[in-house]
N, C-alpha and C positions, 0 to 999 in steps of 0.2 A: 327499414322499419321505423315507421314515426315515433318520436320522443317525446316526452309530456312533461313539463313542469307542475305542481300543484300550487297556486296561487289561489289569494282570496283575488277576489273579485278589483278591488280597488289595487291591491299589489299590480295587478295583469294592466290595469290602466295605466298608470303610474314607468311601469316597467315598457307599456309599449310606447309610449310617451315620447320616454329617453332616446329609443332609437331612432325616431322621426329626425331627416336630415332635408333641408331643402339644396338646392342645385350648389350652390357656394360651399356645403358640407358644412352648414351651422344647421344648429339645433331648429326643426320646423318651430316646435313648441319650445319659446325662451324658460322654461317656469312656469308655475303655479301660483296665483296669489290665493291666498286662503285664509277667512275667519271660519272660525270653529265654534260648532254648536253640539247641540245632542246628535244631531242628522250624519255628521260626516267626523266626529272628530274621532270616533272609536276606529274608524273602517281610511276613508281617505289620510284623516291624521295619520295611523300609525302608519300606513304606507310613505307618507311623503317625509315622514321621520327617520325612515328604513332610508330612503334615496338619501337625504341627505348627510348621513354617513358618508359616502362616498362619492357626495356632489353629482350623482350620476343627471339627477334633476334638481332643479331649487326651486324651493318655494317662498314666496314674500309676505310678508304680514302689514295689513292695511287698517286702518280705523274705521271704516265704513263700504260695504260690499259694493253701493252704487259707486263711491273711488276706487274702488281699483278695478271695478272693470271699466271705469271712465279711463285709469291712465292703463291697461290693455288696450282699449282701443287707441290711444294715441301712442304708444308703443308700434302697431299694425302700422298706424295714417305714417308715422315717421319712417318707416323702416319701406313704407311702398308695398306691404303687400310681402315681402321674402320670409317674414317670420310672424307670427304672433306670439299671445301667453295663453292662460287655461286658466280659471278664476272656478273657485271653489266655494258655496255657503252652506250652512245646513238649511233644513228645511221654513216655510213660513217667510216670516219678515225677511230675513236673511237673503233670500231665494226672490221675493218681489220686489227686493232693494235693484237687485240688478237685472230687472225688465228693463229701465229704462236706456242701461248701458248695453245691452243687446239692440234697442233699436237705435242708439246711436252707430251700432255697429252697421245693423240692417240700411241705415238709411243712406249710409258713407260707404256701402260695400266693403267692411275692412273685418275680415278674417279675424274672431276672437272664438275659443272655443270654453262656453261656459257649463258647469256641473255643477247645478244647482242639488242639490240632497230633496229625497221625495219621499213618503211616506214609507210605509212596512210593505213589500209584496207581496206576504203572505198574509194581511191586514187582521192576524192577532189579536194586536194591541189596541186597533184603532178605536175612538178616535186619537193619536200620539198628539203628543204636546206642540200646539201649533197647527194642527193639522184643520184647513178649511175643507171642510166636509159638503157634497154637493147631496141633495136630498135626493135628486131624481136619476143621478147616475154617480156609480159607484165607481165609474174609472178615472174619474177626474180631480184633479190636485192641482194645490194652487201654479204647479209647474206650466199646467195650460194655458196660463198668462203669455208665457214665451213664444208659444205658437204662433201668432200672427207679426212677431218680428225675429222670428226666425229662419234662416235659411235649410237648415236640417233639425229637427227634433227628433228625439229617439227615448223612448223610457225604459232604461235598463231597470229588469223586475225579474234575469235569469245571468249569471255568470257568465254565461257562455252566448250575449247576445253582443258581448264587445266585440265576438269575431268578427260579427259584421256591421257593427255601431262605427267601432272606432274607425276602421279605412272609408267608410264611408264620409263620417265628420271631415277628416285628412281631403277627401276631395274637393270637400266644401271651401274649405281655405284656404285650397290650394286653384279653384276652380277660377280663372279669369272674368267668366261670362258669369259664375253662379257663387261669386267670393260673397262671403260675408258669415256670422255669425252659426254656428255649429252649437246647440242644444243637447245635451247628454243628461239625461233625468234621472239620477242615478238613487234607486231606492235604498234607506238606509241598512238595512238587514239583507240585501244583498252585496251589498259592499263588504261587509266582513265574509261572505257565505264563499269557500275554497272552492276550485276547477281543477280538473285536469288539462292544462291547457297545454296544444302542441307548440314546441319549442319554435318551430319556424315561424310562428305568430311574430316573435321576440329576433325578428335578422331585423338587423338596419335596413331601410328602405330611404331610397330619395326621391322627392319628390321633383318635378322639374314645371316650372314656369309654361305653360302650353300658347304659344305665340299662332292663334289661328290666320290663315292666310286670306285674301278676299277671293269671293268667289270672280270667276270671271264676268261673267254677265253685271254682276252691280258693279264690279270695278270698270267697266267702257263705260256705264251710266254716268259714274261718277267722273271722266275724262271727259265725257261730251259735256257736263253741267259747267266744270272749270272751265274750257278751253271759249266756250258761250257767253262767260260773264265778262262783264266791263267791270263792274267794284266789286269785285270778293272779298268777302272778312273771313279770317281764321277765328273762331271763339273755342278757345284751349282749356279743356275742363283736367277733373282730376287725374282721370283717365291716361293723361301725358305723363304726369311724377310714377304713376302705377305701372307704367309699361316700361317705364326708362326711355320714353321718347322723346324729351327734351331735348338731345342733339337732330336727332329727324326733322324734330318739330323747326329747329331754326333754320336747316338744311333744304327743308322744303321750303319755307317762309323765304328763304333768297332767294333760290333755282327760280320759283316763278313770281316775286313780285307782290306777295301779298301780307295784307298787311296782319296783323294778331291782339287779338284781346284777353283777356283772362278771365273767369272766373272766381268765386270768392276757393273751392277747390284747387282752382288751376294755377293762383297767385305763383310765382318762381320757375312759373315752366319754361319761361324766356326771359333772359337779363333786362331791366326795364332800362336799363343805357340801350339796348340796340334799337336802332333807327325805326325798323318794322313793328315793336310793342308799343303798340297805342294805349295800355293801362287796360285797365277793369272796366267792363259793360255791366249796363244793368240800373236795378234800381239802387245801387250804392256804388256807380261808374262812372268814370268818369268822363267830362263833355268830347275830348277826342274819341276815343271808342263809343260813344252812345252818335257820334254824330256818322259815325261811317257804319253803323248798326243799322239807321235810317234808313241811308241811303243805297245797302248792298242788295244786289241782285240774287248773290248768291252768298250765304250763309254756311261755314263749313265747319261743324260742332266737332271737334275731336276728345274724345271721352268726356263729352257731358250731362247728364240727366235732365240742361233743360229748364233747369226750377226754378220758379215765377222770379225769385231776385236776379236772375241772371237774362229773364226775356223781358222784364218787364212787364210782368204777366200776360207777355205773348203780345204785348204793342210795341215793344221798340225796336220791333223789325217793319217797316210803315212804306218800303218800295212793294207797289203792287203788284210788282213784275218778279217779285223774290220769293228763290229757291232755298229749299233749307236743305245742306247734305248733312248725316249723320255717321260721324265714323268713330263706332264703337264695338266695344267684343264683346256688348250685351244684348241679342235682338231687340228686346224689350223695350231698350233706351233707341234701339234706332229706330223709329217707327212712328215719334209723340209726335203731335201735331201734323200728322202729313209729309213728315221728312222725307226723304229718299234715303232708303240706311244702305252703309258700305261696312257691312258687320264682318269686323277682323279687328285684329291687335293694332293697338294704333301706329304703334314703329313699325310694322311690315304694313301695314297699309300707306303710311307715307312716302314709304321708303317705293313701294310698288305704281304706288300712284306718280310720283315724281319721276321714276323710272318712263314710263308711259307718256306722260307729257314731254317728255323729250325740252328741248329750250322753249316751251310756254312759258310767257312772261305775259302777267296782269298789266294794264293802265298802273302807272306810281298812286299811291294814296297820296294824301295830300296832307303834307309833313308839318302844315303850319300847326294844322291842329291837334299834333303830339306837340310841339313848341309850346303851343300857348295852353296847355295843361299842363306841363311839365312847369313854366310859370306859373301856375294857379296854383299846384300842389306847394311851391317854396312861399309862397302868398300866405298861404293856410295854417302851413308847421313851424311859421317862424316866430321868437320868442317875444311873446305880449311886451308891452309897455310896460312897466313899474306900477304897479297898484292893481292892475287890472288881472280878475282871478280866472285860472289858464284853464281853456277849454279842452275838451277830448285832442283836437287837433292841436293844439299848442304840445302840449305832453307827447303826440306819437311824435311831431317835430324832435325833440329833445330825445327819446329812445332813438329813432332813430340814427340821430348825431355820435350817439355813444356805442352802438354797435356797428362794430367792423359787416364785412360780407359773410364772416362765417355765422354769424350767429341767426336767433331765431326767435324769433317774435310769436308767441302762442297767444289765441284768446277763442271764444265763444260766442257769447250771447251779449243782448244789451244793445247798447249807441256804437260800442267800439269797433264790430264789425263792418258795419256800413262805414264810420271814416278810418277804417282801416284800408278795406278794401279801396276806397280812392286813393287816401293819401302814401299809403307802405311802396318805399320802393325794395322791391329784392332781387336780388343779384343771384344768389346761388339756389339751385333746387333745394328744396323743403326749407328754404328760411323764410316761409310764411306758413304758418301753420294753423289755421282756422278751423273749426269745428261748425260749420252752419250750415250741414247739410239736414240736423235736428235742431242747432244754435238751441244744446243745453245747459241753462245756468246750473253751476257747478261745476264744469271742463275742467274748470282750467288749471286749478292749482293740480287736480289729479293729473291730469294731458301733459302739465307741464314735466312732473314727474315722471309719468310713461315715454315722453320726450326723449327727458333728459336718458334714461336707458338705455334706449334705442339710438340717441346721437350724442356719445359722453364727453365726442371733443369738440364739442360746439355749446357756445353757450346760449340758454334757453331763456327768454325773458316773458316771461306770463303778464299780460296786461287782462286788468280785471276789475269791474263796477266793484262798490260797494254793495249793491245789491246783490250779485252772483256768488261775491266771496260769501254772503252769511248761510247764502244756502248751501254753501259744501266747501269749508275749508281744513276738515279736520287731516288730509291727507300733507298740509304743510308739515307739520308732525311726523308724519312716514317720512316725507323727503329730508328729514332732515337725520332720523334712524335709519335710514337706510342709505344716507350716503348719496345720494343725487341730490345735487344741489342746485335749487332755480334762483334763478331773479324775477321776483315779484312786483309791478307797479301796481297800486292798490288806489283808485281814483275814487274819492268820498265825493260825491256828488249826491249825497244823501235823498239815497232809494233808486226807484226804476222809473231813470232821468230818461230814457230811450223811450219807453209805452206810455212816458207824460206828453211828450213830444207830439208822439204819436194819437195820444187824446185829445190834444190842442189842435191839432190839424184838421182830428175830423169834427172838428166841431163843440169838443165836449170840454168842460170847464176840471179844473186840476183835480184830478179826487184818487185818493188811496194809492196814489203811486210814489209820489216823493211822500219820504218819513213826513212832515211837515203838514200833508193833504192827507193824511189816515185818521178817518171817522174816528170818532167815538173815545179820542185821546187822552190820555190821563196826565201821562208825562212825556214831553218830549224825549227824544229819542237821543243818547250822549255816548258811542261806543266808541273807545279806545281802541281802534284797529293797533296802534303800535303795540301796546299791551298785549294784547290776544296775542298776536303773531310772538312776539317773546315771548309766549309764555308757553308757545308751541316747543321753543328750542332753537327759533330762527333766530339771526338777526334783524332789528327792527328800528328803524328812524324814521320821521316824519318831516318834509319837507317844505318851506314856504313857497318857493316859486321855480321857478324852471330852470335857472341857472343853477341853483343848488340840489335840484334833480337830476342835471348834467352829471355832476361832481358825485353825487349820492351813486349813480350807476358804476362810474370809477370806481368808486371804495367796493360795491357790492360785486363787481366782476372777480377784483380778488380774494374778496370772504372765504372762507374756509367753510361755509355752510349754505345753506338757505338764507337769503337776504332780503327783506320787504321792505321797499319804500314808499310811503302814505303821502298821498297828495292832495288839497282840496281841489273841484274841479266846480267849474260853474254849469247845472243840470240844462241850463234853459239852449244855448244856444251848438248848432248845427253848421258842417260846411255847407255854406250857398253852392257854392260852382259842383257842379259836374249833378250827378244823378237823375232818378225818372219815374214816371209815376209808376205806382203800386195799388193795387188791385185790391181797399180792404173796405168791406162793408160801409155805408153809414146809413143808421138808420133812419127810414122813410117817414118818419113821424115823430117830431121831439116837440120839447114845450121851449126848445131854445132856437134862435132865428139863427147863431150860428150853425147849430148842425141844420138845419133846414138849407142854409144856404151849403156845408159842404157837402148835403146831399145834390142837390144843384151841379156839383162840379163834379161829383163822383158821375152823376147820369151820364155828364157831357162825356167824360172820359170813358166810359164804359161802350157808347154810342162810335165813339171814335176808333177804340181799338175795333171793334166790326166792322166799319169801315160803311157807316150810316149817317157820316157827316157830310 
């Protein structure tokens, strides 16, 4: 005879939540982060009030909705995919704050399950407080935002639609080919509304990791493509850290001979000491890998999406006899450009493919050209002269010196990424942890926290513009209430020294990016990052030059908190060596002769990736 509990609505989620176990028998779902409004705090509040009495589930409290579902997703990126969290707002602002950390989810494939609060379903009251009302259809709420960077959407508006909401979402996260972000709409007034829900709802379940196999036929395709090339390149995306193929990955890399590059996802999937990792490809790659990128016949993408920083918008792959293989456990991603896809898991597909090639062994890559980047990158990082004010590269030099193998370098958006991804070398899986699959400003102080979470005995160090910190740093405040403690470098380069850069190149004269260049100026711009950051609860000192940001990471490794070290950084200048052209408009008609002429260069290069030259 079936058994029934009577649960509100929100209690039933809450309660099936807790039982979700993935394969290791940890909690699928870590927790809940949740701010509270009118939408959720009578119905999900008191449930999640009920759980923690007896810690059955925890929930976190963040300053701003876009932060904590910024540091869920970097909880997920850290963790690979085995667990995520579940992020709660009520409805309105609350609810559109965290659009954009759902499609940071959507874009990076990393499982976050978020429950945003949505209006009355029995529409009462409406319009309720907050509520964006649509003139021409009555079934839409601001929650439709979420739609297009969602991978399941569902708008609970009956009790009893979690029966088949919630295991569905649970697929979602758990789904290798179809992981990403899970949307739960949950209407206010059904959230307190009671069920009679059947008790077997509420058994533990575990989820388990589904490791898909290659079919036959594309696996001889993808034998006969190896066993044919004379320079193969491995381009190792995130896909590797997500499957735990990182041993396969090296495994196959010896058995036959070939050599590896990384993307800005894919950074640590292979120790950058071993002989076969040629660095990072791409437009922020470095010259060994962008030169054997040229030159390969055959191109072997293992879990990558692909994306123009990593092809060089699809020109610097430039042999015209060159094959692209795709070995991914998302059709979707195997298929871009005309690849040939080998859609399976990437550790049983290497592991199968390597089986299959028996002792094939490629032509050697040609070693100098890891030598003399691996020279270029100590050229780059090493510590300026006395007086001379230290660049993006100067500073990752000096991080880098100060962190062992275990630690973990986090950032986002801005300059940092592109000379990160040349310059970082890492040694252990997930000690590079980038976000620039969206490269949203704000990541990082959240990420770094979500990090810190998901990796407690490793230390975290968030590298972060002055620009990116202003637009989201209130979650250093959480890290520091809640006990995760980051190390912060905080580069004043006063404004968005990266899209200045980037405005000089194509042509256009300094405007609105650095503080300095913003129209219409009253007062110069004077903010005490040190201040701010103390005034959060962090630790906070300000540094003059690179030796003493050595020493300054020393002191912050043993802090007892949150520690932020402030650096000026000089906006203007770029590593020279390594990188490749990128693919960004200029327009065809200016009143200035430089853009005229880097429209000139943009043609050429446009003409060239076609292969029209």
């Amino acid at each position: 005879m079936t058994k029934f509990i009577r649960l509100t609505a929100a209690q039933a989620m809450i309660k099936y939540l807790s039982v979700q176990k993935n394969q290791e028998g940890e909690p699928l779902v870590a927790g809940m982060w949740a701010i509270f409004g009118h939408g959720n705090v009578a119905g999900l509040g008191e449930a999640l009030a009920e759980a923690d009495l007896d810690k059955s589930f925890l929930t976190y409290r963040a300053h701003n909705e876009q932060g904590m579902g910024n540091a869920a997703v970097a909880f997920a990126k850290a963790k690979n995919r085995t667990q995520a969290m579940a992020v709660t707002s009520s409805i309105g602002p609350g609810a559109t704050n965290m659009v954009t950390s759902c499609a940071i989810a959507h874009v990076n494939r990393l499982p976050v399950l978020f429950v945003p609060s949505d209006v009355f379903a029995n529409r009462e009251p409406d319009p309720v407080l907050q509520q964006v009302e649509d003139f021409d259809d009555g079934t839409i709420s601001a929650n439709d935002c979420f739609k297009p960077v969602s991978r399941y959407f569902d708008r609970i508006s009956r009790p009893e639609h979690l029966l088949t909401a919630l295991p569905r979402a649970m697929r979602v996260l758990t789904d290798p080919s179809d992981c990403g972000p899970a949307v739960l709409s949950f209407c206010q007034d059904t959230q307190a509304e009671a069920y009679d829900y059947p008790l077997s709802f509420f058994e533990p379940r575990t989820w388990y990791r589904r490791r898909p196999a290659p079919d036959a036929r594309e696996l001889a395709n993808a034998v006969a493509l190896i066993k044919a090339a004379k320079k193969p390149l491995i381009v190792a995306g995130g896909g590797v850290l997500y499957s735990g193929a990182t041993d396969a990955l090296r495994e196959f890399a010896e058995t036959h001979n070939i050599a590896v590059c990384e993307t800005q996802a894919g950074r640590s999937a292979m120790d950058w000491q071993h002989e076969l990792n040629f660095g990072s490809i791409g437009v922020a790659g470095g010259s060994a890998a962008n030169a054997l990128a040229q030159e390969a016949d055959l191109v072997i993408g293992v879990g990558t999406r692909f994306q123009d920083f990593t092809t060089g918008s699809w020109a610097v792959f430039t042999n015209p006899e060159r094959e692209i293989l795709s070995i991914n456990v998302t059709p979707y991603d195997g298929i871009k450009n005309g690849t040939t896809a080998l859609v399976a898991d990437a550790k049983v597909a290497l592991e199968a493919l390597s089986e299959a090639l028996g002792g094939h062994k490629a032509p050697a890559p040609d070693g100098s050209l890891r030598e003399n980047w691996l020279e270029a990158i100590e050229a780059a990082t090493a510590a300026p002269k006395d007086g001379i004010v230290p660049t993006d590269a100067h500073v990752i030099g000096a991080v880098q010196r100060s962190l062992d193998d275990n630690g973990v370098v986090l950032c986002a958006a801005g300059g940092l990424p592109g000379e990160l991804q040349k310059l970082w070398k890492a040694s252990k899986p997930n000690g590079y942890h980038m976000e620039y699959g969206y490269s949203c400003m704000g990541y990082e102080i959240a990420g770094g926290m979500g990090a810190k979470m998901a990796l407690p005995e490793r230390d975290i160090l968030v590298m972060v513009g002055d620009g990116s910190y202003m637009m989201a740093n209130s979650e250093l405040a959480s890290s520091v209430m809640l006990g995760q403690k980051i190390i912060v470098v905080l580069l004043d380069n006063r404004g968005f020294a990266c899209i200045n850069r980037l405005q000089g190149a194509t042509g256009g004269r300094s405007f609105n990016n650095l503080l300095d260049s913003v129209p219409n100026l009253v007062r110069p711009s004077d903010i005490d990052f040190t201040a701010h950051a103390a005034a959060q609860g962090a630790i906070a000192e300000k540094v003059e030059d690179i030796a003493a940001l050595e020493v300054a990471i020393a002191r912050a490794k043993e802090s007892d908190r949150s520690h932020v070290i402030v650096i000026d950084t000089d906006p203007l200048p770029a590593t020279d060596a390594g990188g490749f052209w990128w693919d960004v408009a200029v327009p065809e008609v200016s009143n200035r002769a430089e853009v005229r002429a880097a429209r000139k260069n943009y043609e050429a290069s446009v003409k060239s990736r076609r292969g029209l030259n």
